[in-house]
matplotlib code that plots the C-alpha trace (Angstrom):
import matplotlib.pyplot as plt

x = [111.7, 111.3, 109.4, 111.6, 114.7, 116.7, 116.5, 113.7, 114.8, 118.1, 116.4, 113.9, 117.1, 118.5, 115.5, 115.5, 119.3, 118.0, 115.4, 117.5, 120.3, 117.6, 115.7, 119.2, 119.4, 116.1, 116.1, 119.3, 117.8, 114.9, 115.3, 113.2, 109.6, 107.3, 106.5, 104.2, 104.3, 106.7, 103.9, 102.8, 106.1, 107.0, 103.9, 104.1, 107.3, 106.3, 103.4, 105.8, 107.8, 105.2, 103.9, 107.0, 107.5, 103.8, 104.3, 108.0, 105.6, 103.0, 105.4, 107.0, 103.7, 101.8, 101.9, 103.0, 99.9, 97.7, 99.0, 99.9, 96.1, 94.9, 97.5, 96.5, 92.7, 91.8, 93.0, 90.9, 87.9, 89.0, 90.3, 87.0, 85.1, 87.7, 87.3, 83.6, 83.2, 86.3, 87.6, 84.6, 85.0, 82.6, 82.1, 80.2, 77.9, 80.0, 83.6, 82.5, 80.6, 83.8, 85.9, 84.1, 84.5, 88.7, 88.3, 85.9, 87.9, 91.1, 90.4, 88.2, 92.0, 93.1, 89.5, 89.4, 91.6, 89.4, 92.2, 92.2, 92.6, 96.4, 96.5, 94.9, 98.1, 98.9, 95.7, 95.7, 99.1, 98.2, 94.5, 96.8, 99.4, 96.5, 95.4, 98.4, 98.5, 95.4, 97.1, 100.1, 97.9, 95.4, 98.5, 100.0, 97.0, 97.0, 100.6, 100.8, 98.5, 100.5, 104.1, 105.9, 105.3, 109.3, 110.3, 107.7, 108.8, 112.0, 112.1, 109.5, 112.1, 115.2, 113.3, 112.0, 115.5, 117.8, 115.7, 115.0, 118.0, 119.7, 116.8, 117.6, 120.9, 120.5, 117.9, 120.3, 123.6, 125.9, 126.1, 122.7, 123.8, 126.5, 124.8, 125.8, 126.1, 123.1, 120.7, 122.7, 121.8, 118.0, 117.8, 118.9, 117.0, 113.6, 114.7, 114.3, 111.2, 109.4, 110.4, 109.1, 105.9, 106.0, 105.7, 103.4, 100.8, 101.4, 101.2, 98.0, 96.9, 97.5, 94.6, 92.3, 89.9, 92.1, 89.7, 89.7, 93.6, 93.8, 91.9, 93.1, 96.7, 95.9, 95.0, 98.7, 97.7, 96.3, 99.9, 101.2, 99.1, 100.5, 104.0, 103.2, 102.2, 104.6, 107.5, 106.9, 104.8, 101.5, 98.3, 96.0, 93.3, 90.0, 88.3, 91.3, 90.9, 87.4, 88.3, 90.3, 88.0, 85.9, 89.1, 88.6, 84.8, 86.1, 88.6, 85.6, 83.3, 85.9, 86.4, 82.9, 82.6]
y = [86.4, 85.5, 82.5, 80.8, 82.1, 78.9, 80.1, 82.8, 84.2, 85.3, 86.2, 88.9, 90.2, 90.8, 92.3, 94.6, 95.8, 97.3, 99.2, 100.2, 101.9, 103.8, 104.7, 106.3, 108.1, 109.5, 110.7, 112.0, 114.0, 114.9, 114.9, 115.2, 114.7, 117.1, 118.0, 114.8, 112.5, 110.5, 108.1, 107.3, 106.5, 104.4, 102.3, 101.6, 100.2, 97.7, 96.9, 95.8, 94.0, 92.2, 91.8, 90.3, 87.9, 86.6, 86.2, 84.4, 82.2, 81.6, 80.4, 78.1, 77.2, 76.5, 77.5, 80.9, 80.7, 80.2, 82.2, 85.2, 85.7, 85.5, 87.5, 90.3, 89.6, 90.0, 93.8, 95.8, 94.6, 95.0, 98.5, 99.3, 98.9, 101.1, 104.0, 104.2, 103.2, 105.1, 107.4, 108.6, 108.2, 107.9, 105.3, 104.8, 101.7, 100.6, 101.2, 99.6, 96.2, 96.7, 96.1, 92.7, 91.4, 91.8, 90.6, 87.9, 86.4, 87.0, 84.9, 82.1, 81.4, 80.1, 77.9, 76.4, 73.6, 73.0, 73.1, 70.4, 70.9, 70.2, 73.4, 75.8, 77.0, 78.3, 79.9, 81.5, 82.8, 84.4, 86.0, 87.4, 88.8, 90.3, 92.1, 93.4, 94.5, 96.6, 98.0, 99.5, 100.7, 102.7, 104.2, 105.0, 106.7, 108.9, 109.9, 110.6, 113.8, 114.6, 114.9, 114.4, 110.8, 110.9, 111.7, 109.2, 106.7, 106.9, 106.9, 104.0, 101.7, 102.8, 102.0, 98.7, 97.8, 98.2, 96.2, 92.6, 92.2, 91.8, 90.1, 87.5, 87.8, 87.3, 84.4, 82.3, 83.6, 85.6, 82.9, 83.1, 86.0, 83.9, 83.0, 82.8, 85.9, 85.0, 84.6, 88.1, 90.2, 88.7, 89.9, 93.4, 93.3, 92.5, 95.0, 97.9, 96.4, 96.8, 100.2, 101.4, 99.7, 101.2, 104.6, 104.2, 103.1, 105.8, 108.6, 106.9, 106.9, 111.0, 110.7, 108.7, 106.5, 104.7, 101.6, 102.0, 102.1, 99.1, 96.9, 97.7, 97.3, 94.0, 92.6, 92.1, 89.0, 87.3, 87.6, 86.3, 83.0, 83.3, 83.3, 80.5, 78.3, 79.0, 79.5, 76.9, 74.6, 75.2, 74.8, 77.3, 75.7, 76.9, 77.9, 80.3, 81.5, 82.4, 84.0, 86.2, 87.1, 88.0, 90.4, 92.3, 92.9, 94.5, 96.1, 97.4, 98.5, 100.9, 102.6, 102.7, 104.5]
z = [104.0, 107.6, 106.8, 104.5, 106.7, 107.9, 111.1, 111.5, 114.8, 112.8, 109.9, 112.1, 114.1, 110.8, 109.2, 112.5, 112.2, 108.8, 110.4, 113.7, 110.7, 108.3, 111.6, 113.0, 109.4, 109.6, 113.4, 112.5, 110.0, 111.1, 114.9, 118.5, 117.9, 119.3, 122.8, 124.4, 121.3, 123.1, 124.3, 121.0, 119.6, 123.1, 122.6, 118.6, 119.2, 122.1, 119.9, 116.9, 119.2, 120.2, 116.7, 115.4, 118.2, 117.6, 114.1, 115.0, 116.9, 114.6, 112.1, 114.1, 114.7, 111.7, 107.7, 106.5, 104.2, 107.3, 110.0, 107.9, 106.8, 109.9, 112.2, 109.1, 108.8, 112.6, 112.3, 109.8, 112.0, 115.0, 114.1, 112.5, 115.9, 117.7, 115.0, 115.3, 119.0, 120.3, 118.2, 116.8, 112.9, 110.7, 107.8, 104.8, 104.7, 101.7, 103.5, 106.5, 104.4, 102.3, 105.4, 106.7, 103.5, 103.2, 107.1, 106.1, 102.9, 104.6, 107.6, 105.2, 103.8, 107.2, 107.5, 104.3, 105.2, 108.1, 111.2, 113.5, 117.8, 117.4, 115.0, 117.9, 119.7, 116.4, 115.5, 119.1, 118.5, 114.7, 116.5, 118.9, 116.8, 114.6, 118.2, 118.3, 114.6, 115.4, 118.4, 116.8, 113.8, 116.1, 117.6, 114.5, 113.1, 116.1, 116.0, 112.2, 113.0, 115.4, 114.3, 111.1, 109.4, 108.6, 112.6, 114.1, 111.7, 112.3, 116.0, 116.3, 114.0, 115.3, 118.8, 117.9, 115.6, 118.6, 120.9, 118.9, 117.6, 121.0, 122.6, 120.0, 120.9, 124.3, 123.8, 121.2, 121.8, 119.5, 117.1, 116.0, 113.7, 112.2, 108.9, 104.7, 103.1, 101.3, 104.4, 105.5, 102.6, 102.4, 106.1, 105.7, 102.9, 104.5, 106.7, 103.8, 102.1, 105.5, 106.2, 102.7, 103.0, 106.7, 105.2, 102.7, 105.1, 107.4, 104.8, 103.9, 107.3, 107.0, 104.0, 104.6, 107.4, 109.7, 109.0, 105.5, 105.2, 107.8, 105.3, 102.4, 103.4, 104.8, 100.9, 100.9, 101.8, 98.7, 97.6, 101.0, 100.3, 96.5, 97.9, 100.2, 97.4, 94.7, 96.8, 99.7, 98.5, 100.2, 99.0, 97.6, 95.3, 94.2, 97.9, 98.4, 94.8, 96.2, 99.3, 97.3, 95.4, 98.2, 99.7, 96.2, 96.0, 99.8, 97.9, 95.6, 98.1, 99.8, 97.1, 96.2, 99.6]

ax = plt.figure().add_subplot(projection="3d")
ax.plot(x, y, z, "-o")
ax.set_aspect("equal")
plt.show()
């Protein structure tokens, strides 16, 4: 939705009021977190800030069907190595081969059209964004044993949802929000599809290995790079038809595990 947004600034700021008005709901409802869980919440939502002003970036950048995979391919690995070096989890030889495999195919979608030296900035941008990705997820697999998935979830979008969409503001000007009804309602829309998807990863987290659940949500994009070819007319051909099939012989090996 951002992506194909005419103006993806807008489109994010939009996507954010959503969030900022379930968020209210749902701290509303379910109020105050717990004593000393403030930190975690604090931090998620500087970490999806910055998140969703890489990935604003890496659009502008380069291809959705490039810069999406990667942003989402540099996390399960990177939050693999803080789980076992940091956190002290264990993994299974098959969850943790299973992970460099989604990583592995995930990131061969970007390679496979062999990027040039003008396509860097962009590919800097997307590794970054995936940094933060794994920031925000180690957080949030912390704070869901903590507190209530509902209250933390709320509070981190209602957080994150008041502060973009007037950074935008202030960046653009008030008319940046001045857009069709049609761009409007696909905005708030986004807005709802990334809060539900929200929760379902974080009442994963509450289940199973933080790596595990990092990599597996991050198969999402095989049907990112779909999207990207059916809807915006990028390429996917055979090699990405492999590295898919690499993402789901990850898929395989986790659940093996």
């Amino acid at each position: 939705m951002a992506h194909g947004a005419v103006d993806r600034a807008a489109g994010l700021a939009l996507l954010e009021v959503s969030a900022f008005v379930i968020g209210l709901a749902m701290v509303l409802v379910q109020g105050l977190p717990p004593a000393g869980t403030w930190g975690f919440i604090i931090a998620s939502a500087i970490l999806h800030l910055a998140y969703l002003g890489g990935l604003l970036w890496s659009y502008e950048l380069g291809q959705f069907s490039q810069m999406y995979p990667l942003a989402r391919g540099t996390s399960p690995w990177v939050v693999a190595l803080v789980s076992i070096l940091l956190l002290g989890q264990r993994l299974a030889i098959a969850e943790l081969a299973g992970i460099l495999l989604i990583s592995a195919g995930l990131i061969a979608l970007v390679f496979i059209g062999r990027p040039g030296r003008r396509q860097v900035p962009a590919l800097a941008a997307a590794t970054g964004t995936g940094l933060m990705i794994a920031a925000y997820t180690v957080v949030d697999g912390l704070a869901v044993h903590r507190m209530p998935v509902l209250t933390y979830m709320g509070w981190v979008f209602m957080l994150q949802g008041f502060v973009l969409p007037l950074a935008v503001v202030a960046w653009r000007g008030p008319a940046v929000l001045r857009l069709p009804k049609k761009a409007v309602l696909t905005g708030l829309g986004g807005g709802v599809v990334s809060m539900v998807a929200y929760g379902l990863v974080l009442w994963a987290q509450t289940r199973g290995t933080l790596a595990a659940v990092a990599a597996l949500r991050e198969t999402s994009i095989i049907f990112g790079a779909v999207i990207g070819a059916v809807f915006f007319g990028e390429r996917f051909g055979p090699r990405r038809a492999i590295a898919a099939a690499v993402v789901v012989a990850g898929i395989v090996l986790i659940s093996a595990g």
